[in-house]
C-alpha positions in Angstrom: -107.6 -26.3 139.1 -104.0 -25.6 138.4 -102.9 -27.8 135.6 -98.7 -28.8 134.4 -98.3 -30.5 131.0 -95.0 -31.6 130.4 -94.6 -32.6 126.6 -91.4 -34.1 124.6 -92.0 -32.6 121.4 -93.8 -29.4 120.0 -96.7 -31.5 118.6 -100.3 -30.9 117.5 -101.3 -33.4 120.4 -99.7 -30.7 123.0 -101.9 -28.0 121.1 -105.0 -29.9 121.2 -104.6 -30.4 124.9 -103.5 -27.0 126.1 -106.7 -25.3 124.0 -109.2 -28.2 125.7 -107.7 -27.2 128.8 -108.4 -23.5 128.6 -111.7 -24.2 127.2 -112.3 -25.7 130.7 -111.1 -23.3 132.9 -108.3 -24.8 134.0 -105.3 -22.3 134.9 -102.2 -23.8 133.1 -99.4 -23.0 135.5 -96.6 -24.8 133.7 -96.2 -25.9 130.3 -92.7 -27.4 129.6 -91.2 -29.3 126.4 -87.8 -31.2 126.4 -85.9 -34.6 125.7 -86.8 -37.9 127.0 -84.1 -38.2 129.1 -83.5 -39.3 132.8 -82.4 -35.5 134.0 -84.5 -34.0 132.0 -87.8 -36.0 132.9 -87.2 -35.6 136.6 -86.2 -31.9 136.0 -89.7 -31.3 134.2 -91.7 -33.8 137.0 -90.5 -31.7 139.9 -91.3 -28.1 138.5 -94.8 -29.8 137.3 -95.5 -31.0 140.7 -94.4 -28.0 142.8 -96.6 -25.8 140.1 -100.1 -28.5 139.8 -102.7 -30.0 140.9 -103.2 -32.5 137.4 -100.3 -33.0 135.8 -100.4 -34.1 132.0 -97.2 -35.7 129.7 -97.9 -36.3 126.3 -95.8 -39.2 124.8 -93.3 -41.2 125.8 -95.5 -44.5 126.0 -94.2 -46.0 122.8 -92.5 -49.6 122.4 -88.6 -47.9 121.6 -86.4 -48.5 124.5 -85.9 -44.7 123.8 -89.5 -44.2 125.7 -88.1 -44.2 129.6 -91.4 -42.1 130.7 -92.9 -45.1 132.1 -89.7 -46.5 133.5 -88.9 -42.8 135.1 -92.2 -42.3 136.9 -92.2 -46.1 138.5 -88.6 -45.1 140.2 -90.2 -41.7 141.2 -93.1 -43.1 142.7 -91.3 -46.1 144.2 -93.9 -48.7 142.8 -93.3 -51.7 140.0 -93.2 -51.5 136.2 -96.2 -54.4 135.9 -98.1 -55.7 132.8 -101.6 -54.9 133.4 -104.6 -57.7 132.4 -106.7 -54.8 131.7 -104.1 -52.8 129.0 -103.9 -56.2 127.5 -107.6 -56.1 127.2 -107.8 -53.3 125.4 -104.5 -53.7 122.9 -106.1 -57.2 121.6 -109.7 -55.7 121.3 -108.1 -52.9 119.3 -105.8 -55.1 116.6 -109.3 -57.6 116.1 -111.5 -54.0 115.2 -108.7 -52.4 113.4 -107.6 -56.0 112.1 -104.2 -55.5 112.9 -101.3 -57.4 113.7 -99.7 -58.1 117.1 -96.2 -56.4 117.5 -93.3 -58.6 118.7 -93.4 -59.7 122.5 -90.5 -57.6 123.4 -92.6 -54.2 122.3 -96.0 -55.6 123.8 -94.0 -55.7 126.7 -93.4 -52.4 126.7 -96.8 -50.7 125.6 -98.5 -52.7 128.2 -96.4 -52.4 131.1 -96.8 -49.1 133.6 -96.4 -48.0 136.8 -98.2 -49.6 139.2 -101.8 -47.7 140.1 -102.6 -46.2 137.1 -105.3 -47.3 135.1 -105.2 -47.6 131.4 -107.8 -46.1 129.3 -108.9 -48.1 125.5 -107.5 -47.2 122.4 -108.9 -46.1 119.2 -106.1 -45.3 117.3 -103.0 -46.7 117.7 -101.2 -49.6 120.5 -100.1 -46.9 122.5 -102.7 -46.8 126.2 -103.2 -43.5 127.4 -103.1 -43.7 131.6 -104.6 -42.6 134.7 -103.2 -42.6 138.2 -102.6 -40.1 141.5 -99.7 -40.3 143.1 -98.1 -37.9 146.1 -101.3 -36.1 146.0 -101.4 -35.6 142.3 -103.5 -36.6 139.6 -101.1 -37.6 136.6 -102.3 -38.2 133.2 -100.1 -40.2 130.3 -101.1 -39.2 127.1 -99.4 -40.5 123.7 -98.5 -37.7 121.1 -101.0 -39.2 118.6 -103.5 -36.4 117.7 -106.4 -39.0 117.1 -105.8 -41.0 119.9 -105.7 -37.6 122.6 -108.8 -36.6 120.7 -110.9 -39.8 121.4 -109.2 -40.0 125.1 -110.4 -36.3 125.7 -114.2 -37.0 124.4 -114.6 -40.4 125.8 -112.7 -39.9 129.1 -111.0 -36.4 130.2 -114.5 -34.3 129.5 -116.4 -36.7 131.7 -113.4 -36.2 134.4 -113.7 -32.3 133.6 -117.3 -32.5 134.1 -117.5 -34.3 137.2 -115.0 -31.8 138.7 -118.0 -29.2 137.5 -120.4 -30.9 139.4 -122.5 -32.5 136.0 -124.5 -35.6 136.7 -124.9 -36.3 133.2 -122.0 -37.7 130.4 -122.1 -36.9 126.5 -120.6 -38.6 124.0 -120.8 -38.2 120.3 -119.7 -40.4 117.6 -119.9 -39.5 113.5 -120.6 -42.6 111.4 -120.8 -42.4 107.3 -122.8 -44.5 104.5 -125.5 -46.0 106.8 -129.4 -44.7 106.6 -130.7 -43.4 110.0 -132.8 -46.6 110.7 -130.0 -49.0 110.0 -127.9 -46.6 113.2 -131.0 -46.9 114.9 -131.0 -50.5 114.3 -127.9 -50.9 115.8 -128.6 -49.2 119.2 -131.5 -51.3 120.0 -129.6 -52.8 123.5 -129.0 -49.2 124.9 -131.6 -48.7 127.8 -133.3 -45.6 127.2 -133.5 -44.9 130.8 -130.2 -45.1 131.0 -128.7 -43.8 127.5 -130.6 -40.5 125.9 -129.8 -40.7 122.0 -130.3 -39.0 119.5 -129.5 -38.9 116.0 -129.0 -36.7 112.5 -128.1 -37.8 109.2 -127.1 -35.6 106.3 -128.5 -35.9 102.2 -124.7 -38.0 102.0 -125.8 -39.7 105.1 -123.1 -38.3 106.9 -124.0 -38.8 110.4 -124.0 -37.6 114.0 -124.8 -39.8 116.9 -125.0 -38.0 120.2 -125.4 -40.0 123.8 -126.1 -38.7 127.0 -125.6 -41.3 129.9 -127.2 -40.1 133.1 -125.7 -42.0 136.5 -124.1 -44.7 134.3 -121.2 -46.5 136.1 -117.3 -46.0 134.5 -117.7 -49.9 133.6 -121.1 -49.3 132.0 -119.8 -46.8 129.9 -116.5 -48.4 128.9 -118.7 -50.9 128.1 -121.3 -48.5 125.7 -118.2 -47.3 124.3 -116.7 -51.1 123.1 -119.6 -51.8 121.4 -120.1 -49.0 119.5 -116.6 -48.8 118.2 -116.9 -52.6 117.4 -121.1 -52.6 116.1 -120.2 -49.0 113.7 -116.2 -50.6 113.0 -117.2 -50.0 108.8 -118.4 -46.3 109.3 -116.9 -44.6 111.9 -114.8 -41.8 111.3 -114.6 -39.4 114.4 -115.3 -39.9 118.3 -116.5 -36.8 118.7 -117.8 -34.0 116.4 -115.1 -33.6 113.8 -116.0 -33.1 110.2 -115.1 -35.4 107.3 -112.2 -32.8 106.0 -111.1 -32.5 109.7 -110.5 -36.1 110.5 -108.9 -36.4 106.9 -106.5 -33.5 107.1 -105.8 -35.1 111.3 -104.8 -38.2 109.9 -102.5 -36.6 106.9 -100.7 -35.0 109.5 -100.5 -37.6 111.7 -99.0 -40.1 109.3 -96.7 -37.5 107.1 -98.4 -37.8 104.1 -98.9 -35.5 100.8 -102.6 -35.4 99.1 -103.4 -34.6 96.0 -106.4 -33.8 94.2 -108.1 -34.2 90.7 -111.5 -33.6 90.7 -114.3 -33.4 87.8 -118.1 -33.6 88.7 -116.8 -32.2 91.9 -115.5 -29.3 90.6 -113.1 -28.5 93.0 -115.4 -29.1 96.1 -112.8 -31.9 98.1 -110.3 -29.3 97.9 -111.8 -26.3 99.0 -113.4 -28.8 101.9 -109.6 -29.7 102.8 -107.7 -26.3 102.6 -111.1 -24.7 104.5 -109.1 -26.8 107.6 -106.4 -25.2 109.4 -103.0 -26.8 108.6 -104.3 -28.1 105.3 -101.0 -26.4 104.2 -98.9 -29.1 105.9 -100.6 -32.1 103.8 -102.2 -30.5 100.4 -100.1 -30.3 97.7 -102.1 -29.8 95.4 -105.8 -30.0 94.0 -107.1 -30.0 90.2 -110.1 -29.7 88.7 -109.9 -31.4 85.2 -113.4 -30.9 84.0 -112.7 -31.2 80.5 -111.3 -34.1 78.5 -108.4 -32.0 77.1 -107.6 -31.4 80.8 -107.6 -34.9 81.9 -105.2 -35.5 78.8 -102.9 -32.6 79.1 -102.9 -32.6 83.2 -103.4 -36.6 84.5 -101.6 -38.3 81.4 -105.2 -39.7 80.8 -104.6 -41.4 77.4 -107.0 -40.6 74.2 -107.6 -44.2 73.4 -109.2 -44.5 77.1 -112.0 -41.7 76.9 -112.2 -42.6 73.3 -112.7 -46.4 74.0 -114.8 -46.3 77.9 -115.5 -42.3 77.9 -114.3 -39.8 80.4 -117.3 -41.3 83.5 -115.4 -44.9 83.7 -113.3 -46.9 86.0 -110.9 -47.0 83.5 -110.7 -42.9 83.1 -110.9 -42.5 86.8 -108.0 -45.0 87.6 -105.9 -43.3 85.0 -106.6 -39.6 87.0 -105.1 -40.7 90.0 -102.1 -42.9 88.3 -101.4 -39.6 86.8 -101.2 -37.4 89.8 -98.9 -40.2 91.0 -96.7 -39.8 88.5 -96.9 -35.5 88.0 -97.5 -34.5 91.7 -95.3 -34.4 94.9 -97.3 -36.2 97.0 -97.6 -40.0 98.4 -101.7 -40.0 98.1 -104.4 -39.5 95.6 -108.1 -39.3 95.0 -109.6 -38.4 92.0 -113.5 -38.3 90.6 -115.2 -38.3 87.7 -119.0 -38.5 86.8 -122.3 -37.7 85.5 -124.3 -34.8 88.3 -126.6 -34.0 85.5 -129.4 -33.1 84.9 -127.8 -34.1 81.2 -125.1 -36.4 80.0 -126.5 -39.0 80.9 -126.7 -42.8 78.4 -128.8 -45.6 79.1 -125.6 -47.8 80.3 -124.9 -44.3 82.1 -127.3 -42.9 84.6 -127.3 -39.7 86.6 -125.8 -39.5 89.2 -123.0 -42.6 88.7 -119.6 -41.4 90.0 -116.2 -43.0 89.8 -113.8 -42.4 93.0 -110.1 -43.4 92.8 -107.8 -43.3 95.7 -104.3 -44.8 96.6 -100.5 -44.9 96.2 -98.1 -46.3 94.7 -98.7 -49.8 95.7 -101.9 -49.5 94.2 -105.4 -47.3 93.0 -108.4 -48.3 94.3 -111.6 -47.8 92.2 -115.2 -47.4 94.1 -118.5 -47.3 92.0 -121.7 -45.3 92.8 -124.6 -44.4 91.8 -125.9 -41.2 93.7 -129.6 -39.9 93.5 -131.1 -36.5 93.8 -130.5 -33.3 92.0 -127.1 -31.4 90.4 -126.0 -30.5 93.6 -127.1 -33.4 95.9 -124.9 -35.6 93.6 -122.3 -33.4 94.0 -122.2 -33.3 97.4 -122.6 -36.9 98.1 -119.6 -37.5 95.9 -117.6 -35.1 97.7 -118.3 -36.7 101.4 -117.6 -40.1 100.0 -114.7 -39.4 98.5 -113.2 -37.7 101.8 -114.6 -40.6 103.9 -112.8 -43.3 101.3 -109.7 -41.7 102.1 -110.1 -41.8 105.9 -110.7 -45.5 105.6 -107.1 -45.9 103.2 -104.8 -43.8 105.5 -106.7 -46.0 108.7 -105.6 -49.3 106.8 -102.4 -47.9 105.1 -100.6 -47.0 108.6 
């Protein structure tokens, strides 16, 4: 299949979709980036159509009057700019999940209206809908330059629509959950058919977790409908829609959102870090990470004061919030998490078990201080910490946007 993307910026969206697409075989006959403007949208569309079969454009489908994509392709295709029911659908199911608030009228307008005959698909990750129509004997796609969002739209959607061109009679989808035990996931799956939904599912020592689903001659509503429910039933714990690791979708959404981490570890030793940087493009969001094991270090480094290990000790939600008010104040960056605790096997006090971990995490406007209390040995705890930690951040930059 010959395949045009037309894109208006040089984004990580545009690179996402061009390596998917030459993971499937496709042969990208035109790939062409410019400004959202009337000339140059219909110069791109009429090279893209002479050249493919599918055509892809990647942004464009925001609420600024500066996005014309949508108002462009209506006049090209002679058909109305109309307000769908179903895109409506989907942009109020997203802000009750996400608890988000409705834009003005004026910019619902706008996200919600599209050419006539194309269909929207649900989003995950931002108001922007992500479309589907053919028109002139083309297959067009509309795809907003949100990283995230073209990931989940490419799991949940495109592969099934790459697979069906294959000939495949059977869909996968895989979803990755954190902090819930594998009979609580289990738990909630109970109303999928097994005839119908093949599931299976693995949970790490950190209860990271993997859920895969294969649907076999499920209808497109059936699966929309799978699809709802999970994002609503796991709304708490999901962190990918497809298999993306921890420090992956962490590092996505940094990007995404133009923010600066930094890092102060202790009982960690270093470990969110080196998870972070082992991600390409870690470069564009890391400024830094620490690893302040000692007390003198927390002093000297994070500003921690004397009076405040002296008083509550260096494991304390005290101690941790100071570490990350610290990096606030001595690092370049807009974002902090910190840790400190006890991975044993010693150090441990009666008020002070093994295994309890401080994480701290926030901004200016505020560090947020989470309490556990992690079993198993030296390095279980350690581990555990570090995946919480990186999943507590997912969940701040989610509700921070």
């Amino acid at each position: 299949m010959k395949v045009s993307i037309i894109a208006f910026n040089c984004s990580d969206s545009l690179d996402f979709i061009y390596g998917k697409l030459k993971e499937s075989d496709c042969e990208i006959s035109t790939c062409l980036i410019g400004e959202q403007s009337k000339e140059k949208i219909q110069e791109m569309s009429d090279i893209a159509e002479r050249d493919g079969e599918l055509i892809f454009y990647i942004g464009g489908l925001g609420g600024s009057v500066k996005d014309i994509l949508k108002e462009e392709l209506s006049q090209r295709y002679a058909v109305n700019l109309v307000y769908t029911q179903k895109a409506q659908e989907f942009f109020i199911q997203y802000a009750k999940i996400e608890a988000k608030s409705m834009p003005p009228a004026h910019v619902q307008e706008r996200l919600l209206s599209f050419p006539e005959g194309f269909d929207c698909f649900p989003n995950a990750y931002g108001y922007e809908l992500a479309a589907y129509g053919r028109f002139m004997g083309k297959e067009i796609i509309l795809l907003p330059d949100n990283l995230s969002e073209c990931k989940y739209i490419y799991s949940q959607y495109l592969y099934k629509y790459f697979a069906k061109k294959e000939g495949k009679n059977s869909q996968t989808f895989t979803y990755k959950v954190f902090g819930l035990r594998k009979d609580e996931i289990e738990e909630k799956l109970t109303p999928f058919n097994k005839k119908s939904f093949k599931i299976s599912i693995s949970v790490d020592l950190s209860t990271d977790a993997k859920i895969t689903i294969v649907c076999n001659k499920v209808s497109q509503s059936t699966m929309d409908e799978m699809n709802a429910y999970i994002l609503n039933a796991f709304k708490e714990n999901l962190y990918s829609v497809d298999d993306f690791s921890l420090s992956q979708v962490a590092v996505d959404l940094l990007k995404l959102y133009k923010h600066r981490l930094s890092v102060a570890e202790s009982l960690t030793g270093g470990e969110i870090a080196a998870s972070i940087v082992d991600v390409v493009g870690a470069s564009d969001v890391l400024f830094e990470g620490c690893t302040t094991y000692s007390n003198q270090a927390k002093q000297s480094r994070l500003l921690v004061k004397q009076q405040t290990l002296s008083q509550h000790g260096a494991v304390s939600h005290e101690t941790a919030y100071e570490m990350g008010t610290g990096l606030l104040k001595t690092s370049d960056c807009d974002i902090v998490l910190a840790t400190t605790g006890i991975a044993g096997p010693g150090g441990a006090t009666e008020t002070k078990p093994v295994g309890l971990t401080y994480i701290a995490v926030g901004d200016v406007k505020g560090i947020h201080i989470h309490r556990f209390v992690f079993s198993g040995d030296r390095n279980s705890v350690r581990k555990k910490a570090t995946d919480t930690a990186l999943f507590l951040l997912i969940k701040f930059i989610k509700k921070r946007k």
